[in-house]
C-alpha positions, 0 to 999 in steps of 0.5 A, spaced: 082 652 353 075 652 357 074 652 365 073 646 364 079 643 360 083 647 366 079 644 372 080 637 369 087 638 367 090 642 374 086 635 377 090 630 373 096 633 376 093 634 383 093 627 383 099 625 379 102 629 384 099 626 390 100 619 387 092 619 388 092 616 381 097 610 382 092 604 381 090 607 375 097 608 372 099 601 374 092 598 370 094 601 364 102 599 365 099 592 367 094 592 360 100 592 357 106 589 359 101 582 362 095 581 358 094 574 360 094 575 368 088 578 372 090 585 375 090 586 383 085 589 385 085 596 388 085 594 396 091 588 394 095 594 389 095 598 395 097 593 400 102 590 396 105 598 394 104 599 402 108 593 404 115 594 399 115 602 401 115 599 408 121 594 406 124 599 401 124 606 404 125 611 399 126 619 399 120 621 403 117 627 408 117 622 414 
């Protein structure tokens, strides 16, 4: 594997780790499971995950 393969892959996992890959996930499952609806947009994905976090604690740091 190149350097550069290695950098691309320890960044996917950063940001699968950190959920910084989360919109992106939920487009390709959106695609997917509901190709007749229009996705949310980013700021709308993120408000609505924001909001069910908030309601729904699960385990977290704080």
């Amino acid at each position: 594997m190149s350097v550069r393969g290695f950098s691309h892959m320890v960044l996917r996992v950063l940001r699968g780790m950190s959920g910084l890959d989360a919109y992106e996930r939920y487009l390709a499952h959106h695609r997917h499971a509901h190709p007749e609806m229009p996705a949310p947009s980013r700021g709308e994905f993120y408000r609505a995950k924001w909001d069910h976090e908030s309601t729904s604690p699960t385990a977290r740091c704080c």
